[in-house]
C-alpha atoms as a printed R data frame, in Angstrom:
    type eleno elety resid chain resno      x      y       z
1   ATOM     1    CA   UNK     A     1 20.644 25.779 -47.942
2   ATOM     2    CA   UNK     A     2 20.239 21.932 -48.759
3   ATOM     3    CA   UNK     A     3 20.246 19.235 -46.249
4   ATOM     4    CA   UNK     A     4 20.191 15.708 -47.393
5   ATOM     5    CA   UNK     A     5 20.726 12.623 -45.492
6   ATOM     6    CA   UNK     A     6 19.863 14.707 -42.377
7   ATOM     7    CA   UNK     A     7 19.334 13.729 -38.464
8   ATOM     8    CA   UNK     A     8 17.877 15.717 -35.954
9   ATOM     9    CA   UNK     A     9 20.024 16.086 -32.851
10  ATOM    10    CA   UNK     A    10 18.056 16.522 -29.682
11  ATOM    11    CA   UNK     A    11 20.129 18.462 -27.248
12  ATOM    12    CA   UNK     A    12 19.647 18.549 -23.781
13  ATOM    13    CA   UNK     A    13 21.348 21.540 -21.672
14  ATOM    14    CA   UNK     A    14 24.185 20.155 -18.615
15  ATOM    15    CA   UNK     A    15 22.768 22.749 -15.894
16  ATOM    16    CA   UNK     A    16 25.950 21.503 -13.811
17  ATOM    17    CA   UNK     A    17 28.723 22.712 -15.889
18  ATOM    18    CA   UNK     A    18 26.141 25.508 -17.024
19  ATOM    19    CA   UNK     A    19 26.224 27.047 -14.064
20  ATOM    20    CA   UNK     A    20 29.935 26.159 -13.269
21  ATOM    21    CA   UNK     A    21 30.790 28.064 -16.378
22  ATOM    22    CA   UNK     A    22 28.053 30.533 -15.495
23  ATOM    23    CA   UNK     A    23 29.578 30.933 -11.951
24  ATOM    24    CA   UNK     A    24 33.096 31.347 -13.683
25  ATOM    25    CA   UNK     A    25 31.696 33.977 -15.976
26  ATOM    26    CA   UNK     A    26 30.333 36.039 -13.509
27  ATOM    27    CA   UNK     A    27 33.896 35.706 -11.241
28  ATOM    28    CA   UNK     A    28 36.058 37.052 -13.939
29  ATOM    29    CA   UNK     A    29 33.644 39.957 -14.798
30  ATOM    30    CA   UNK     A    30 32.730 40.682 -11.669
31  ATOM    31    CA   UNK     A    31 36.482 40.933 -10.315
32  ATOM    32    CA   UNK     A    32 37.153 42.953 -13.743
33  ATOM    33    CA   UNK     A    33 34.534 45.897 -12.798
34  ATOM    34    CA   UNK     A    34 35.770 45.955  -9.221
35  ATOM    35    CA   UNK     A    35 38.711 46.773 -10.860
36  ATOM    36    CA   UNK     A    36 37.272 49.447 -12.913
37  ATOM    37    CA   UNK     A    37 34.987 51.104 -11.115
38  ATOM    38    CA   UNK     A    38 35.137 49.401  -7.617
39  ATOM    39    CA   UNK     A    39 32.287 47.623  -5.471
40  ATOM    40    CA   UNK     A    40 28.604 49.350  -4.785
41  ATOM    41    CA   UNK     A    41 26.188 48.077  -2.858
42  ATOM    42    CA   UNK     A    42 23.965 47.091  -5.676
43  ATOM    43    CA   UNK     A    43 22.195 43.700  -3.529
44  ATOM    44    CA   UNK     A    44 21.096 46.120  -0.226
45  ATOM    45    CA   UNK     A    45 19.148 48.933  -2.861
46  ATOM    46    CA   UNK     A    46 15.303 48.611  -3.228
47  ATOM    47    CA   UNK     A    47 13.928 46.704  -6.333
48  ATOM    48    CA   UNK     A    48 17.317 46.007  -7.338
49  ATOM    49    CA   UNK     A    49 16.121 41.820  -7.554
50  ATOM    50    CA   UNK     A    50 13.111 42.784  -9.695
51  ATOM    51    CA   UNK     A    51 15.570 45.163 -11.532
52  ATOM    52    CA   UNK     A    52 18.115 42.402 -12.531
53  ATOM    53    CA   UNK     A    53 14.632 40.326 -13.400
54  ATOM    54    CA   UNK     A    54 13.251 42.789 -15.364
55  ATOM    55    CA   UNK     A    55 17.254 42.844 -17.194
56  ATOM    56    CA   UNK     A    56 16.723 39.227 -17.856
57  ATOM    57    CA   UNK     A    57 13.301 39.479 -19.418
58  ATOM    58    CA   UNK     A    58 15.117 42.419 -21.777
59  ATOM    59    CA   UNK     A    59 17.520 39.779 -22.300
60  ATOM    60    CA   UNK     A    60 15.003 37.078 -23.822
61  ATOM    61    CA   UNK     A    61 13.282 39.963 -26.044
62  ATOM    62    CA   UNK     A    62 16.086 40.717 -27.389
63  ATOM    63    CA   UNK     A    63 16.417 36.815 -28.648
64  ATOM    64    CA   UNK     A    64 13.490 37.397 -30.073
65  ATOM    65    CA   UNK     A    65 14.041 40.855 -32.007
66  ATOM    66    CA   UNK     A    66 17.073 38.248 -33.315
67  ATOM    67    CA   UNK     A    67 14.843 35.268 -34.371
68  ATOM    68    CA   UNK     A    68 12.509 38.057 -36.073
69  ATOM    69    CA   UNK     A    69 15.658 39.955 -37.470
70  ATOM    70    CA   UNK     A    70 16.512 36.639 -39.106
71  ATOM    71    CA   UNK     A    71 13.318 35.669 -40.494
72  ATOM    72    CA   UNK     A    72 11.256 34.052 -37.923
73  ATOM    73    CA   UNK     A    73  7.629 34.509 -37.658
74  ATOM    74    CA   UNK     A    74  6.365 36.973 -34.778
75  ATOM    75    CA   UNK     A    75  3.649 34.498 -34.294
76  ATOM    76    CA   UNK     A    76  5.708 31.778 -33.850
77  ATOM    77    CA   UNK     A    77  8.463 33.258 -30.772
78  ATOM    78    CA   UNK     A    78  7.484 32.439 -27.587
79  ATOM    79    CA   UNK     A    79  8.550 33.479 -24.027
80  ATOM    80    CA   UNK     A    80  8.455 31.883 -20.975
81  ATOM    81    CA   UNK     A    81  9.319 31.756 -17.293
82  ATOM    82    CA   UNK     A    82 10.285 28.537 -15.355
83  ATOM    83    CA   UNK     A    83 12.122 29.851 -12.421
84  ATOM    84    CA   UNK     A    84 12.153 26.827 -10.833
85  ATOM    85    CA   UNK     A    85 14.783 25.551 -13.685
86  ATOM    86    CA   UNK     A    86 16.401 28.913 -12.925
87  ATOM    87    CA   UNK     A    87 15.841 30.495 -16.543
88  ATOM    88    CA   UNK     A    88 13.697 32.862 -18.395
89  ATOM    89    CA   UNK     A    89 13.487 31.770 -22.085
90  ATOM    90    CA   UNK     A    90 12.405 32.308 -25.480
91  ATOM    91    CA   UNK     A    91 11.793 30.285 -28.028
92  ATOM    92    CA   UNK     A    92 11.048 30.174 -31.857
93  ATOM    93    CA   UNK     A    93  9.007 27.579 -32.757
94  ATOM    94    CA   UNK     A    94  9.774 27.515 -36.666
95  ATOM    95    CA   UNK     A    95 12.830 25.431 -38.560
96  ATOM    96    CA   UNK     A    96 15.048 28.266 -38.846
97  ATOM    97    CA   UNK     A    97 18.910 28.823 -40.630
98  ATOM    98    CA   UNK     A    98 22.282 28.685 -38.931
99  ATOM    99    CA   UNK     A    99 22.551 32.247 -39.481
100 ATOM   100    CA   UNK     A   100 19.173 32.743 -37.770
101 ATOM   101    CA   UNK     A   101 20.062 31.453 -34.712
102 ATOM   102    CA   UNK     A   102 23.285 32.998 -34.532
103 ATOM   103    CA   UNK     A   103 21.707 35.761 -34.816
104 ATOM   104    CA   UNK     A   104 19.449 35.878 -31.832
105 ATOM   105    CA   UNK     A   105 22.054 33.704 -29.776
106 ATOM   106    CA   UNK     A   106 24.186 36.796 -30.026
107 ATOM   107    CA   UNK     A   107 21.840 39.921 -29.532
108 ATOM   108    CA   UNK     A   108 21.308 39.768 -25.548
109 ATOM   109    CA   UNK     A   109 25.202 39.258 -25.366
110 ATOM   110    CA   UNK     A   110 26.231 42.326 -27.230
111 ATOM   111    CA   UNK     A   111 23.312 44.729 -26.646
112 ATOM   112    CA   UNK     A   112 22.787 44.817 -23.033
113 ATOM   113    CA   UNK     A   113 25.896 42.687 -21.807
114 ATOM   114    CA   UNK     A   114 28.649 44.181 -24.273
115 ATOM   115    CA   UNK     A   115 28.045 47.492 -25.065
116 ATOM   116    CA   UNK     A   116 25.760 48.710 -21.797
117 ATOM   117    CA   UNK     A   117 29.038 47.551 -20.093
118 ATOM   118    CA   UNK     A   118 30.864 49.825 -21.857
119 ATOM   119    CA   UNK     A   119 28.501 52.404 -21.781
120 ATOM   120    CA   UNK     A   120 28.595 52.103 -17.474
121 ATOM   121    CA   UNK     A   121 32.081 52.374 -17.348
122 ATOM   122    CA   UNK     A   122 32.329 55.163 -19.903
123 ATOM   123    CA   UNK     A   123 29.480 57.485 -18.033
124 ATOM   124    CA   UNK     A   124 30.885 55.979 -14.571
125 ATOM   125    CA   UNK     A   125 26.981 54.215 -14.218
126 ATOM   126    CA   UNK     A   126 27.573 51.326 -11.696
127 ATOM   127    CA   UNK     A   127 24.229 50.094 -11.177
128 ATOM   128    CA   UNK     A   128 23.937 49.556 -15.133
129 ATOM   129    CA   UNK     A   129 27.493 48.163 -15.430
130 ATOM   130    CA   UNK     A   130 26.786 45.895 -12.630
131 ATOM   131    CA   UNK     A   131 23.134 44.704 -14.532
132 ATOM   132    CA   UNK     A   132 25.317 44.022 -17.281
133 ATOM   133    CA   UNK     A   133 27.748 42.098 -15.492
134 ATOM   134    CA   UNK     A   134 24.570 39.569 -15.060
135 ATOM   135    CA   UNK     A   135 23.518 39.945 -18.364
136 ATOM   136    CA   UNK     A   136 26.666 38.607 -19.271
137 ATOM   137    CA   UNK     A   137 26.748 36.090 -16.798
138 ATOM   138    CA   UNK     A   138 22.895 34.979 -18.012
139 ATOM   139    CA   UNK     A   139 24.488 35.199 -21.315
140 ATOM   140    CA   UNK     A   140 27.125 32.587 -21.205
141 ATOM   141    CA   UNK     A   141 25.191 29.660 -22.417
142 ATOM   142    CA   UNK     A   142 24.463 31.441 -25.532
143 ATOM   143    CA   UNK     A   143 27.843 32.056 -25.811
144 ATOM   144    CA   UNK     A   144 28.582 28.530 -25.073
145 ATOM   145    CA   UNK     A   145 26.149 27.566 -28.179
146 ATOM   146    CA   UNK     A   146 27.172 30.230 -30.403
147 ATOM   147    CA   UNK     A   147 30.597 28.684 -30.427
148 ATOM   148    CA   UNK     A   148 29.247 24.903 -30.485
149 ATOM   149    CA   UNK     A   149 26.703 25.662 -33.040
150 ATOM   150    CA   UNK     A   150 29.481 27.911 -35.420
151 ATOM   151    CA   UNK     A   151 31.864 24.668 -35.406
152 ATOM   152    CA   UNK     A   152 29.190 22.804 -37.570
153 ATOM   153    CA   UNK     A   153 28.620 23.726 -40.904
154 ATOM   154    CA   UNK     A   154 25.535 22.909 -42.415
155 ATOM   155    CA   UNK     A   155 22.648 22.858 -40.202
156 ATOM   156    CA   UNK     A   156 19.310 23.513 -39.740
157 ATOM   157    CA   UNK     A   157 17.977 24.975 -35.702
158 ATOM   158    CA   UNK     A   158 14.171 24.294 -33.998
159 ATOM   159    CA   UNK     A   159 12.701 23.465 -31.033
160 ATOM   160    CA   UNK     A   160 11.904 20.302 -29.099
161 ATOM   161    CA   UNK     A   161  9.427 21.956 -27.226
162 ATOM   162    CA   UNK     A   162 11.288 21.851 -23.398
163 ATOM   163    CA   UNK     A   163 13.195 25.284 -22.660
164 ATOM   164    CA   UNK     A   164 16.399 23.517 -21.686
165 ATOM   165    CA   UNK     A   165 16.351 21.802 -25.368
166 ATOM   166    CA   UNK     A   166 16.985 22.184 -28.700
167 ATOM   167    CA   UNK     A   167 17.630 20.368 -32.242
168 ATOM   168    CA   UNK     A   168 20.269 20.710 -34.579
169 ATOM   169    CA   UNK     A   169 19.598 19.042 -37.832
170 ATOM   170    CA   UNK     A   170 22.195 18.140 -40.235
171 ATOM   171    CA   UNK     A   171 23.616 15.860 -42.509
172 ATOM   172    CA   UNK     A   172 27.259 15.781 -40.647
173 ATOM   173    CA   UNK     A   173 27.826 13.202 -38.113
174 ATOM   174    CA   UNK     A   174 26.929 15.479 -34.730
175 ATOM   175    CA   UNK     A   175 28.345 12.401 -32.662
176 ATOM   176    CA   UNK     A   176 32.172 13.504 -33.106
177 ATOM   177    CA   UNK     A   177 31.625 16.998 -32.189
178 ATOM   178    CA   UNK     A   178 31.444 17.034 -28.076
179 ATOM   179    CA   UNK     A   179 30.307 19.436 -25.619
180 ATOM   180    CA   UNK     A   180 30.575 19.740 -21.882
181 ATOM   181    CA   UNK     A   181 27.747 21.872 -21.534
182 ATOM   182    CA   UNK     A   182 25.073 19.580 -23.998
183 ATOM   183    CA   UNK     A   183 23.800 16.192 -23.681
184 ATOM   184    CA   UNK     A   184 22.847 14.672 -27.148
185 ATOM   185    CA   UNK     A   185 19.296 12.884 -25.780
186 ATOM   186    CA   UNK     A   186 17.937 11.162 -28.791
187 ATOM   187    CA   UNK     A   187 19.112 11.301 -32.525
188 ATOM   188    CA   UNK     A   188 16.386 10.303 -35.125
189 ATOM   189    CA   UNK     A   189 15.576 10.246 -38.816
190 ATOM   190    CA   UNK     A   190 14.704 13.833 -39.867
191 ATOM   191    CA   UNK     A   191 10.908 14.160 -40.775
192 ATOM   192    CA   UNK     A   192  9.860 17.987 -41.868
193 ATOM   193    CA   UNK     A   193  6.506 17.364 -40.068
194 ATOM   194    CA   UNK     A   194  7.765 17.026 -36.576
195 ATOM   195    CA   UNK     A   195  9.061 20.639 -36.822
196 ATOM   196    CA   UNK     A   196  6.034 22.523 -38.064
197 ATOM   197    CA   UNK     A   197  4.340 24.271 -34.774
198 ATOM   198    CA   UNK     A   198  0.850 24.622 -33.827
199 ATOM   199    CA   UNK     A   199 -1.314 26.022 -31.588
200 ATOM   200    CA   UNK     A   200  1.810 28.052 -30.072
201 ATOM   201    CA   UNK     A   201  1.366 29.684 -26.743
202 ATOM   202    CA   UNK     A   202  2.755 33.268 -26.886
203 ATOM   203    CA   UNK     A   203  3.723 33.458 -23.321
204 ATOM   204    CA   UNK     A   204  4.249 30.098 -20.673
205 ATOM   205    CA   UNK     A   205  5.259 31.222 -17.138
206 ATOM   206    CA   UNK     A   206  5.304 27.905 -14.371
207 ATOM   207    CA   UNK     A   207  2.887 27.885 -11.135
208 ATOM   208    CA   UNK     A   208  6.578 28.008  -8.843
209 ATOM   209    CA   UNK     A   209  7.381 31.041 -11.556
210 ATOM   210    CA   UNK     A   210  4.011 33.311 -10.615
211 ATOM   211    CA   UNK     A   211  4.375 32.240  -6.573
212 ATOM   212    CA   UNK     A   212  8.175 33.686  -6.420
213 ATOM   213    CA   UNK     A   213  6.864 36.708  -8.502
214 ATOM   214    CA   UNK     A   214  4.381 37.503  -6.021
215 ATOM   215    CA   UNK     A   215  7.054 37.095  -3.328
216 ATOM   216    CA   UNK     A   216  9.152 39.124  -4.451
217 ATOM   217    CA   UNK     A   217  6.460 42.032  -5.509
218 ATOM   218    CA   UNK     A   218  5.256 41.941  -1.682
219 ATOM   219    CA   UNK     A   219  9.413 41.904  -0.453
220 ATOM   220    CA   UNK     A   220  9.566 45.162  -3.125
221 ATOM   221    CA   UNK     A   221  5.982 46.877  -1.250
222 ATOM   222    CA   UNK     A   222  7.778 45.871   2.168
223 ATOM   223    CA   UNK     A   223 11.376 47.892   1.236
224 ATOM   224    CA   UNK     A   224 10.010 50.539   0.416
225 ATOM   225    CA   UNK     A   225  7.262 50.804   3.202
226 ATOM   226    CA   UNK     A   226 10.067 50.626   5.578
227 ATOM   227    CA   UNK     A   227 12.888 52.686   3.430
């Protein structure tokens, strides 16, 4: 796909209505599986934290398996933790295709948000229909730029380098279609060279990130010392 005339958007994620709509998202399916399968003590079980953290690190891998499944370069998708912005991420530091990034925006949402929730209702599994229930709740900003990113259509996707950014380049005029949930931060000429990675880390995880990991490891050693 050709792109003349193109400007790269710099997007900057609204955490407030993020997590309104986040908040929203997790209502509605929350009060749906009560519904279904009624409440179980799933916050009072051992490990169940580092469970649902472990389900959110499944959730960025599986962004990657969709950046690779639509032609970005293992050595250029990244993870990272940064807890202290409340998010887990991953990131594909290559100039990739609309359909790319569809692509991996989608794959956390359906594999283990979609279908494991059907699967826990199905097989009467609470625990993993209730880890799905956040999956899908994690999942709602993709969601969110699944549908903002599908209105546009010719663009290219990459990285700005900050978790809670990204750029769409394009040649249409970005400024008439709004969002609640992103902040356009700077728009500039498009130069090829400012989106060609190097020296990419593979893994990133925050000093405030590897602190509350330790915490909760010795809260998981203490639960089940005591039962």
């Amino acid at each position: 796909m050709k792109i003349s005339n193109k400007k790269a958007y710099i997007f900057k994620m609204n955490m407030v209505s993020a997590n309104i709509f986040s908040m929203v998202v997790f209502a509605v399916a929350a009060a749906l599986t009560i519904h279904l399968i009624g409440y179980v003590g799933l916050f009072v079980k051992p490990f169940i934290l580092t469970l649902i953290l472990l389900y959110f690190a499944l959730h960025e891998l599986l962004h990657g398996i969709g950046y690779f499944l639509g032609g970005t370069k293992l050595k250029n998708i990244s993870y990272g933790i940064a807890l202290e912005r409340g998010i887990f991420y991953c990131m594909g530091y290559q100039e990739i295709t609309k359909k790319n990034i569809l692509i991996s925006l989608q794959m956390p949402f359906m594999v283990i948000g979609v279908i494991t929730y059907i699967i826990g209702i199905i097989f009467k599994l609470p625990v993993l229909t209730w880890l799905s229930v956040f999956n899908i709740m994690g999942a709602s900003m993709d969601m969110a730029m699944f549908a903002y990113i599908s209105r546009i259509k010719n663009l290219h996707y990459s990285e700005s380098g900050e978790p809670d950014e990204f750029v769409l380049i394009s040649d249409e005029d970005l400024e008439k279609k709004k969002s609640v949930f992103f902040k356009k931060k700077e728009v500039k000429d498009y130069k090829k060279e400012d989106y060609e990675f190097r020296n990419i880390k593979r893994f990133r995880c925050s000093k405030s990130s590897w602190v509350a990991l330790l915490v909760l490891l010795g809260l998981d050693i203490v639960s089940l010392i005591i039962g």
